[in-house]
Every structure is written in structure tokens, then in C-alpha cells.
C-alpha positions, -999 to 999 in steps of 0.1 A, spaced: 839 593 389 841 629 408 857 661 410 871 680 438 867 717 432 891 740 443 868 772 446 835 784 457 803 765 461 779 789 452 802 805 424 804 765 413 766 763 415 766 795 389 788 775 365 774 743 366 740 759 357 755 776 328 774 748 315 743 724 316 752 698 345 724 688 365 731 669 398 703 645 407 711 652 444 721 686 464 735 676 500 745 716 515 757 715 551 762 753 554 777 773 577 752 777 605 750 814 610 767 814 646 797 838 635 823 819 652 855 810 638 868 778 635 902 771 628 901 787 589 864 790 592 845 824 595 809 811 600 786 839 589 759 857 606 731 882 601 724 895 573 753 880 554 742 844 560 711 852 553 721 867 518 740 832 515 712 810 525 690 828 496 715 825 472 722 793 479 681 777 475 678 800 446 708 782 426 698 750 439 664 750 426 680 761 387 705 735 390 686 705 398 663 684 373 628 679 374 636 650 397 662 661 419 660 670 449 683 698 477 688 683 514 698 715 534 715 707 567 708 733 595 710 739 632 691 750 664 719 754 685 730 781 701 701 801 703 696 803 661 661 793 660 655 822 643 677 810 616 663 780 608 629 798 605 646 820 579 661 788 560 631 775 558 611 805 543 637 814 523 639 781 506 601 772 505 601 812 486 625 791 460 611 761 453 573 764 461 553 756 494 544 721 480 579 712 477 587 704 511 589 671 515 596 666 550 624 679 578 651 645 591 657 651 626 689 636 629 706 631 664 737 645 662 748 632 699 744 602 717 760 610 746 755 603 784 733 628 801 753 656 816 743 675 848 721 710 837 691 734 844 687 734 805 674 711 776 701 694 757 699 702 721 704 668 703 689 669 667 700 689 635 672 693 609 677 687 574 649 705 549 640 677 522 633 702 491 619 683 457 624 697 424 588 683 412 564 660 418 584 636 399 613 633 431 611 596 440 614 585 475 637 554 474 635 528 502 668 525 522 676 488 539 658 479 571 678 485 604 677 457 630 652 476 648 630 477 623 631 447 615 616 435 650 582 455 642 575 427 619 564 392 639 540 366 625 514 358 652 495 335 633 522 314 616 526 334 585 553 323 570 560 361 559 564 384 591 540 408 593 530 444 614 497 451 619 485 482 603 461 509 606 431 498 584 421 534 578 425 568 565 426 606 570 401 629 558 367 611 567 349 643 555 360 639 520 353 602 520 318 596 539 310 573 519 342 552 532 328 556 568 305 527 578 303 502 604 319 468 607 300 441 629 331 416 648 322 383 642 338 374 677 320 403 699 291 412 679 307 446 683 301 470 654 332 491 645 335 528 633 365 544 619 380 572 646 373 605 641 380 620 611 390 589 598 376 561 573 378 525 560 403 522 535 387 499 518 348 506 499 322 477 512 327 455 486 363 452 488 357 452 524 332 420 521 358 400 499 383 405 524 366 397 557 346 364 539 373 341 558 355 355 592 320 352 583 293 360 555 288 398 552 258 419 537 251 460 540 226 468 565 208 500 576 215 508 611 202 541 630 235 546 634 238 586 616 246 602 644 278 579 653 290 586 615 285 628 619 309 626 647 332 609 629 329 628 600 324 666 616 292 674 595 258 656 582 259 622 563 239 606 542 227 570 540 261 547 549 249 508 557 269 492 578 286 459 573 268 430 592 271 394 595 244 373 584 232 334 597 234 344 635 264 357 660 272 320 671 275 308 638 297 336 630 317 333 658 321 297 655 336 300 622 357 329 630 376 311 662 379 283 636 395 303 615 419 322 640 431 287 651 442 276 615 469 305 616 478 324 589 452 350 589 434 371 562 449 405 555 421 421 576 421 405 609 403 416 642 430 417 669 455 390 679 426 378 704 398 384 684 385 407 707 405 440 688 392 466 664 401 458 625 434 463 612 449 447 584 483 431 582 514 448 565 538 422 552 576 426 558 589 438 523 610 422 504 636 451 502 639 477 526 617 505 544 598 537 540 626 560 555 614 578 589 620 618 596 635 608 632 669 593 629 684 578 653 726 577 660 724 540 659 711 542 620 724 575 611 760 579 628 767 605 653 791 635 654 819 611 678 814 588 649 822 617 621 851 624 644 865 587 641 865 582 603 880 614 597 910 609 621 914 574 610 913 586 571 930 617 571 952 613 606 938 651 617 909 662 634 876 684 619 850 707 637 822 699 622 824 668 601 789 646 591 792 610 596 794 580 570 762 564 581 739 599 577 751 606 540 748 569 529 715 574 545 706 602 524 724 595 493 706 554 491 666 576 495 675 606 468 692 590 442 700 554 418 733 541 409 752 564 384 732 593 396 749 627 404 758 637 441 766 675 442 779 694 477 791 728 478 806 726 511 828 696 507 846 701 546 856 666 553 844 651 523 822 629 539 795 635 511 819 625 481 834 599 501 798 582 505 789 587 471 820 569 454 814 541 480 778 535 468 789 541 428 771 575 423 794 600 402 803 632 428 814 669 423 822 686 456 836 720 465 860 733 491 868 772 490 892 770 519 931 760 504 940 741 541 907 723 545 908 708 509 953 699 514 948 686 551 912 671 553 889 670 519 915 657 498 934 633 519 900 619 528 888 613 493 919 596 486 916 572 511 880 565 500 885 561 463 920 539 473 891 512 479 896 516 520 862 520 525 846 489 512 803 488 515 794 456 530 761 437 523 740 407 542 735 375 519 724 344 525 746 313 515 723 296 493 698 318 474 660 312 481 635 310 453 626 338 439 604 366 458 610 347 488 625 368 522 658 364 534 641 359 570 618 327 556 639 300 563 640 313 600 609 318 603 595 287 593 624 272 618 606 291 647 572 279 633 578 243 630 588 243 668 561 261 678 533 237 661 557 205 665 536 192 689 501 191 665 515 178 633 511 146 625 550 140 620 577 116 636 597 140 656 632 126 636 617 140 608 609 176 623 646 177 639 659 168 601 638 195 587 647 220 610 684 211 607 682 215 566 663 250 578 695 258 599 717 257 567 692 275 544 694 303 570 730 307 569 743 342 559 773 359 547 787 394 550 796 403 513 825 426 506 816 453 479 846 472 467 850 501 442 873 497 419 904 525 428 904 558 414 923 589 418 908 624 430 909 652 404 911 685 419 902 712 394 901 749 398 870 768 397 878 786 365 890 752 352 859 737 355 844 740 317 868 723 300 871 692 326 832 689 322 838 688 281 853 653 289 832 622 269 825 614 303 809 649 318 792 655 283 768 626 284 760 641 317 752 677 304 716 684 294 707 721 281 706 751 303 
């Protein structure tokens, strides 16, 4: 359910406050502090949008809860560097140095290059402010990119990326900084500078027993830990193998050859440093600050779903794929989506889509008759269904939706060294075939009409059974 506001968005910020409704999100794609005018638009400038900018964090920060979070859409364009700088301070000034969570570089354009002398300015930045420590980051589905970082070398049936097996701050863990002897090279290894093991010895030994039979060992080896560590170390032994380096190595080819490696490995070859493998999760990925167009939408993109909603054009809309982006990391279904700057109504749009409850704002009476309103209408008309990847025939539990092609892929690879008729491989791969089948799953909202309410409206709307269990003291 959502409400269109007729009104301001700051003013709306006021109220909401005072009536008690706390969004769990805060998307605000202000003006950018250019002072053009576009179409009904006076964009600010100066002093004035600075004023705006400060009133805007402030509010924010009193509206949200302890777990909500404000995502505050800027730009560098145009020479307003400067104002971004400002946006930044100001809002960090709000909600405490330690809220910042990160800045999204999203890439508005995805154009051709274009003959110029200049840089082309391509990314916006959006300020991730948390209310608290208690702002969960949520992890949004995998892109087909990502999915490609995870391979299995060894025959894993679970795809895997090979991971960094250490840590920052060495000087605050020099205890965690020792040396590890390769049971292929006879190498000892050292965390890089400033770094350490992630793991202490012990839990170090237990995980590199497959290799080869570890104890601790002094090794004159102090200096090599003070320059990794920037100051003087104590005692640290190092991690050597014991029962001699053929031995060792003899197991540890062995071992390599049998596939399906420990979670500390030392290279594809054997020959590499240690690094540990990082399973593909069942359920999507720890978001990047660097979107991409492909993931994220571009402007030409915004451009296209509000023409083909609405039937007009609009300056500066935000595109489906960015806000479903942001929406699916900040918040859970039945959570709050608030923006004060509704435009195309791209934000509410998204939010009914993925079954969050949404209040925008539009101050400007043409925006909100020819765009905002005839957008949302099309969207809560069920013309904008969300689509999902499933496969046919559900696996066992906790197992990946890329299994059964996997193990397709690793049956042929080791068809030639099982001891199986090859009738039987080809029938075992061909029941793999079917297993791996998919389906693209059509999830739509059930209709529902836009309420547009005027500002001064608002408080009795929001005394509705529905708004109430949504209203938690001021």
C-alpha cells in the first residue's frame, strides 16, 4: 500500500516525524544545485540548496528508526564538486562520522565514446547514511557476471572463488602473523604487509592437515615479521611441515589430484601462495559500491520506462533496475520505502513491485498529473510484473541452483577415469540435463489504486488501521 503526496517533501518529512511514521528506507534524489530550470523545475543553487540539503539530512536522521537507513542521490556534473563536498559534510554533521556506510558509484551513461579534450563524467554518487549500527546490509541476487567469478577447479561440486586468506591490520594482530611452509615448494609464506593470517595456528593446522602434518617452529625469521607488521614482534613460530619435504610433497600432489580441495589450498598449480576457497552462496552477493549500467539501469533506460508508462518524456528520471537495486539491500518485505522527491515515481513504482509499503512526495501540481501519477498507476495496475529464475524440479534442500550443471560439466571432464560404461555416463548426464532445466516465474502484485492525499490531509489518512500499526512514538 502507498500514498502519493501532493505537497512538499521536506514539509512531509516534518509531519511524518510528528505523527510517529518511521520509514525503514529514505531514497532522496535532490535537486542537484545547478540552478537550471527544467520544464517546471527551478533547481536550486548556493546558499539555498545548501540550506535544503541541511534540512533535508537533519529530518532524515529524526525520521528514520534505529535501523533505517537515508540513500542521498547527488551529482559531479557540471562543475558541482563543491557540492557534493558540502552534501557530504553536511549529512555526516547529521548523523555522525561512523554512519557512512559507503558512496554507490552508479553509471548513469553507457553511451558510445564521443569526440572531446575533456573527461566524460559518467557516475552519480549516492551517500549510504545508517541510522545505527543496527542497519543491516541485505544481499541483492547475483548478476550473470558475478556469477562467472565462481568456477570449481578441482571438481567441487559447489563453484567456488578463491579468496584472500588474510587480513588488515597486522599491527594489531602480530600474533596472527607467522609463516606457512608449502608442502609443494618448501617455500615458507608471510602475510603482505600490514596484513595477517586469518586464521590463529591451530585453526590453521586443522585446516592444512589434508596437505601434510604441521607443528610450530622457531625460525630466525623476526625481521621478515617487523616488516610486515611496521614495528617490533615478539616470539611468532612458524608453521612447518614435519617427516621430510618429499614426503610432504608426495602427499600433497596426491591430494591435489583427488579434486575437491580443502578450504585452504596453495594455488591451482600448487606452486601459489595460500588462499582459501569462497563457496558460491546459496542466495545472492555482498553488493559492490561500483555499479555498472548493465546491473543498475542507465538514464536511456529511465527514459524508456517512463515513456512507455506514462506516454511523456522526463528530465531527470532514475531507472527501474537502480531503485530495485537499492530498495532489495536496505530493506525486507512490508518495510517502508519513503522519497520526498517522487519526479517520475520510479521509487514507489519499485517499491510496490517488490511488496514494500511506499509514501512519496511531488510538490510540483504538472509533474505529479502528467508523470508521478500516471506512472504509479500503471505500476500498481500489475503492468510491471518482477520476474524470478527457478528451476523446474526443486533440488534437495541447501543445494545450488547451478549443481546439477555443474556436476554435468564434471562428469565429462573425469569421464574418461571412472570406472563406468559410457551408456551409463550419457544416461546420467541426460537425467542431469532435465534437473538443470529452469523457468522464468511471473511474480505479480495484486492491483491497487494510487491515493493521492494533500499535505495537510496527511494525519488523518495515516489514522487508518492500516498506517497505525505502522506508527511508533515520536
Amino acid at each position: 500500500m502507498g500514498l502519493l503526496i501532493s505537497g512538499d517533501g521536506l514539509a512531509t518529512m516534518d509531519r511524518l516525524r510528528q505523527i510517529g511514521v518511521r520509514p525503514d528506507l529514505i531514497y532522496a534524489d535532490p535537486p542537484f544545485g545547478t540552478g537550471r530550470h527544467q520544464g517546471d523545475y527551478a533547481d536550486p543553487s548556493g546558499q539555498a540548496w545548501r540550506d535544503m540539503i541541511d534540512r533535508l539530512v537533519t529530518a532524515a536522521f529524526g525520521l528514520l528508526p534505529e535501523h533505517g537507513s537515508l540513500w542521498l542521490h547527488l551529482g559531479v556534473g557540471d562543475g558541482n564538486r563543491s557540492m557534493l563536498r558540502y552534501a557530504e559534510q553536511s549529512a555526516l554533521a547529521a548523523f555522525g562520522p561512523s554512519a557512512h556506510r559507503t558512496t554507490i558509484w552508479w553509471q548513469r551513461t553507457a553511451s558510445a565514446p564521443v569526440a572531446g579534450t575533456g573527461f566524460r563524467e559518467q557516475h552519480d554518487p549516492i551517500l549510504v547514511l545508517a541510522k545505527s549500527p543496527a542497519f543491516t546490509v541485505r544481499r541483492p541476487p547475483r548478476t550473470d557476471d558475478e556469477n562467472t567469478w565462481f568456477k570449481s577447479w578441482d571438481g567441487d561440486l559447489v563453484p567456488w572463488s578463491s579468496g584472500d586468506l588474510t587480513g588488515p591490520r597486522g599491527d594489531r594482530h602480530p600474533d596472527l602473523v607467522y609463516g606457512i611452509q608449502s608442502p609443494f615448494t618448501a617455500t615458507v609464506h608471510y602475510p603482505g604487509p600490514g596484513r595477517h593470517w586469518v586464521y590463529n595456528r591451530t585453526e590453521m593446522t586443522a585446516r592444512l592437515a589434508a596437505w601434510g602434518s604441521y607443528l610450530p617452529q622457531h625460525l630466525p625469521d623476526a625481521e621478515t615479521r617487523r616488516r610486515i607488521v611496521g614495528s617490533d614482534v615478539g616470539d611468532s613460530p612458524a608453521l612447518m611441515l614435519t617427516g621430510g619435504l618429499a614426503q610432504a610433497q608426495r602427499q600433497a600432489t596426491a591430494r591435489m589430484a583427488a579434486g575437491t580441495w580443502p578450504e585452504v589450498f596453495f594455488g591451482r598449480t600448487g606452486a601459489g601462495r595460500p588462499r582459501r576457497k569462497v563457496p558460491l552462496p546459496a542466495t545472492g552477493a555482498a553488493p559492490a559500491s561500483v555499479w555498472d549500467a548493465r546491473v543498475a539501469g542507465s538514464v536511456r533506460d529511465a527514459r524508456d520506462e517512463v515513456q512507455r508508462a506514462t506516454g511523456t518524456r522526463f528530465a531527470t528520471p532514475k531507472p527501474e533496475a537502480l531503485l530495485t537495486r537499492i530498495i532489495q539491500i536496505a530493506t525486507d518485505p512490508d518495510h517502508l520505502v519513503f522519497d520526498p522527491f517522487a519526479g517520475s515515481g520510479v521509487t514507489a513504482a519499485v517499491a510496490h513491485k517488490l511488496r514494500r509499503s511506499w509514501i512519496t512526495c511531488e510538490s510540483w501540481q504538472s509533474t505529479l498529473e502528467q508523470v508521478t501519477l500516471p506512472r504509479l498507476r500503471f505500476a500498481c495496475a500489475g503492468n510491471a510484473p518482477h520476474t524470478t529464475t527457478e528451476l523446474v524440479e526443486p533440488l534437495p534442500h541447501k543445494m545450488l541452483c547451478e549443481a546439477p550443471k555443474q556436476a554435468a560439466a564434471t562428469l565429462a571432464a573425469l569421464s574418461d577415469r571412472l570406472d563406468v560404461d559410457p551408456a551409463t555416463i550419457r544416461r546420467i548426464r541426460a537425467r542431469l540435463a532435465v534437473i538443470a532445466k529452469t523457468r522464468q516465474v511471473e511474480h505479480r502484485v495484486p492491483d491497487e489504486d494510487v491515493i493521492v492525499v494533500e499535505l495537510d490531509d496527511l494525519q488523518a489518512r495515516l489514522l487508518s488501521p492500516y498506517w497505525r500499526r505502522r506508527t511508533v512514538r515520536a
